[in-house]
Residue, then its C-alpha position, 0 to 999 in steps of 0.5 A: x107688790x106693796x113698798x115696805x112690806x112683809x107677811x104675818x103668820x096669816x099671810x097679811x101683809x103688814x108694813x116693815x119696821x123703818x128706822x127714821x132720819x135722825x136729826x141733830x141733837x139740840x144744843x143744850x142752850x138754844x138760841x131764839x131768833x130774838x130776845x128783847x134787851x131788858x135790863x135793871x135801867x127799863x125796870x126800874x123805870x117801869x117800877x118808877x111809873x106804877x108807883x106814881x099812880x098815872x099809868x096811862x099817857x102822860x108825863x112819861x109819854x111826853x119825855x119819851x116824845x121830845x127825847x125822841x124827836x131829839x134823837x132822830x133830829x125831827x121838829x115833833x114826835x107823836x107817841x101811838x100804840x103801834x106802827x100800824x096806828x101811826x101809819x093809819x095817821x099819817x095817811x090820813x094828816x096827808x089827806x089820803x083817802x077814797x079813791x087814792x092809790x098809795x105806792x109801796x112795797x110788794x116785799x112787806x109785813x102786810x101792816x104797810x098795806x093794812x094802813x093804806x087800805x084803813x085810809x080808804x086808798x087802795x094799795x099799788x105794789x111795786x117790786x124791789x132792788x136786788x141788793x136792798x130789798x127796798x122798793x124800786x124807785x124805777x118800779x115806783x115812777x112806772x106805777x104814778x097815776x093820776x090817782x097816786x097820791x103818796x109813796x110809802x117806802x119801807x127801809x126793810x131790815x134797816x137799810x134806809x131806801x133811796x130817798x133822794x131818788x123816792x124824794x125827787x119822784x115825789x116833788x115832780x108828782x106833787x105826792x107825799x112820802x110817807x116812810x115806814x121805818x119800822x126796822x130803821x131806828x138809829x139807821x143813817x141817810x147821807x148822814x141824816x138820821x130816819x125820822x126827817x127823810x119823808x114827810x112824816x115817818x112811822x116807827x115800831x116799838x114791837x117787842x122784836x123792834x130795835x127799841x121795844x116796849x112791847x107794843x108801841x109806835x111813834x110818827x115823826x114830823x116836822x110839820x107844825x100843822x100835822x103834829x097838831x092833827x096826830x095829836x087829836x086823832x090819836x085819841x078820839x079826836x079830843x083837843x085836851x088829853x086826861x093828862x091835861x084835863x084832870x090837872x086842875x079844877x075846869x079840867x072836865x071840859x073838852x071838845x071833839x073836834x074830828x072822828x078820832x082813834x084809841x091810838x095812845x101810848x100808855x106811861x109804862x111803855x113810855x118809861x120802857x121807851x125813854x131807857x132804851x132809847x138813851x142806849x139805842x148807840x150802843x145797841x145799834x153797835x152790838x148789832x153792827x158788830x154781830x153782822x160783821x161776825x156774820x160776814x167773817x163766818x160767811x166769808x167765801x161761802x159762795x152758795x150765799x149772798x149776804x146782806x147789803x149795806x151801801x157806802x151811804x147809809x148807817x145800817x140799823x141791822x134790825x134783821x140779818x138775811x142770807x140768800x141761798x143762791x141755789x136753783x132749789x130757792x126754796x126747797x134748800x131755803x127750808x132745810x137750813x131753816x129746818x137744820x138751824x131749828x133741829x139744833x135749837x136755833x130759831x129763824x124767819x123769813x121775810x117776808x112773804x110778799x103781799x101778792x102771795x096773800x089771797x087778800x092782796x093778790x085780789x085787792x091789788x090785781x097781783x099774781x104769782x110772777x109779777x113781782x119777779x126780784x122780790x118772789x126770788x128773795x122770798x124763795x131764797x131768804x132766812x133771817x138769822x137772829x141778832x140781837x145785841x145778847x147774842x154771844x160771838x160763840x152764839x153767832x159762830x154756832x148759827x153760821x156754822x149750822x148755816x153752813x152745814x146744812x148747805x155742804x149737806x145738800x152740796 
């Protein structure tokens, strides 16, 4: 006999009428997993830029530059369209190149890898620490070839990595350490600001970034011969910026000195960049103080493991993610995540580990099972939005979604 069925007058057959799972209202206020901090201060600066007539990279880009380079307490920043530009960069400053092997993270956005491969190295994943996230310095001292030639640490949702451990592989290796601090901005190590903990670090300035100016990215260094090179490979590999050129009479003349990259920041974003950076304190503040609410909501919720920070770092808290701990990984994972958008309450993952994707698991020899911490976090893990907007009943509302939807499967 058929599931759900009754008889027409003919005597077909025909399904039964079922009543479908209601689902929660959602609140009349949603909550996005993110919204940029825009305020009078970035438009005005904005409205500043276009009425000077230079739109592209110039004046602005170079004040944003040395404030910058002030503010994470490094020698030289060198301003590009994206944190992917300035790790491709970077890679190659340090002399990266065929046949290399780069060590990082399986537990990234795939634009980490996509840099390495672009330098024409191939990239050698690593698992990572169960607290953390970030890569597993044990993990990395297992993987060092002959062939290695960087490591590239990512200071995932703004917790710094173990430099003085990632450092001291690297100086007995002779490799360089090329941090990729796309979540890390204001983020502390021992008291250092990111920025100087690596040979050169990369920063994101995408819209759901720390600092935001849409698109954007910056790379730092103390290195006097670097900045040198990320300055000319940032735009076609000329020795004179139009900046530069079109300010006096001989400024038609220039030299291409290396095969070089449409990689340059514009004003607009600059002028965007230079007023949230002066607030960047106080941003990083709200956010640490959103993830101590998170905490309180949480507090004795043992179904879930929260965030680490460790006694030696400033956390940036870029990104606020809970753990299930349930034998379901991934099955409950999706259910608080289908509960928080049935009440109009976005919410993400990260990430989905490199292996995962078939580019990857191919290109890096990786299948299923070989990163085992990171899989488990990938199966458990949602990041819940914060943002310094969100309102302590805003934050109050996710936890308790949160907290619902896990008592609703209990």
């Amino acid at each position: 006999m058929g599931r759900h069925l009754n008889r027409t007058p003919s005597g077909k057959r025909q399904p039964r009428k079922t009543t479908p799972r209601t689902r929660a209202k959602p609140d009349a206020n949603p909550i996005p997993f993110h919204r940029p901090y825009i305020g009078s201060a970035e438009i005005k600066a904005v409205e500043a830029v276009i009425r000077s007539g230079w739109l592209t990279m110039g004046p602005k880009t170079e004040e944003f530059e040395r404030a910058f380079a002030q503010y994470v307490h490094a020698e030289h920043a060198i301003a590009v369209n994206s944190c992917t530009a300035a790790m491709h960069l970077a890679l190659l400053v340090a002399g990266v190149g065929k046949g290399d092997e780069v060590i990082t993270t399986v537990n990234t956005f795939c634009a980490t890898a996509e840099a390495i491969e672009y330098s024409g190295a191939r990239p050698v994943l690593v698992d990572v620490e169960d607290d953390t996230l970030n890569l597993s310095p044990k993990a990395v001292a297992a993987k060092i070839t002959e062939r290695t030639r960087a490591i590239v640490p990512v200071d995932f949702a703004g917790h710094p990595c173990d430099y003085d451990a990632i450092r001291a592989l690297a100086g007995r290796h002779k490799l360089h350490v090329l941090a990729d601090a796309a979540h890390s901005l204001s983020a502390h190590y021992r008291g250092v600001p990111v920025g100087t903990l690596a040979d050169s670090t990369s920063f994101s300035f995408y819209v759901t970034k720390p600092l935001a100016t849409g698109e954007g990215g910056m790379v730092t260094t103390d290195s006097e011969e670097w900045a040198e090179a990320l300055r000319v490979l940032r735009l076609h590999g000329m020795n004179r910026d139009a900046w530069k050129r079109y300010g006096n009479a001989m400024g038609w003349r220039y030299e291409v000195k290396v095969l070089g990259y449409k990689y340059n920041l514009t004003d607009v974003q600059a002028a965007l960049g230079c007023a949230q950076l002066r607030r960047q304190e106080r941003l990083r503040t709200r956010r640490s103080e959103i993830a101590a609410l998170y905490r309180e909501c949480f507090a004795g919720v043992e179904e879930l493991q929260l965030p680490a920070e460790r006694p030696e770092v400033r956390h940036a808290w870029h990104l606020f993610v809970i753990r299930a701990r349930d034998r379901q990984g991934a099955g409950l994972r999706d259910r608080v995540i289908q509960a928080l958008a049935d009440r109009g309450i976005g919410a993400s993952v990260h990430f989905i580990p490199l292996h995962y994707h078939p580019y990857y698991a191919a290109r890096c020899r990786a299948r299923p099972g070989a990163f085992p911490v990171a899989e488990r976090a990938h199966e458990a893990a949602v990041s819940l939005p914060i943002y310094p907007g969100m309102r302590a009943s805003e934050v109050r509302r996710v936890a308790n979604t949160v907290k619902s939807a896990l008592l609703h499967d209990a």
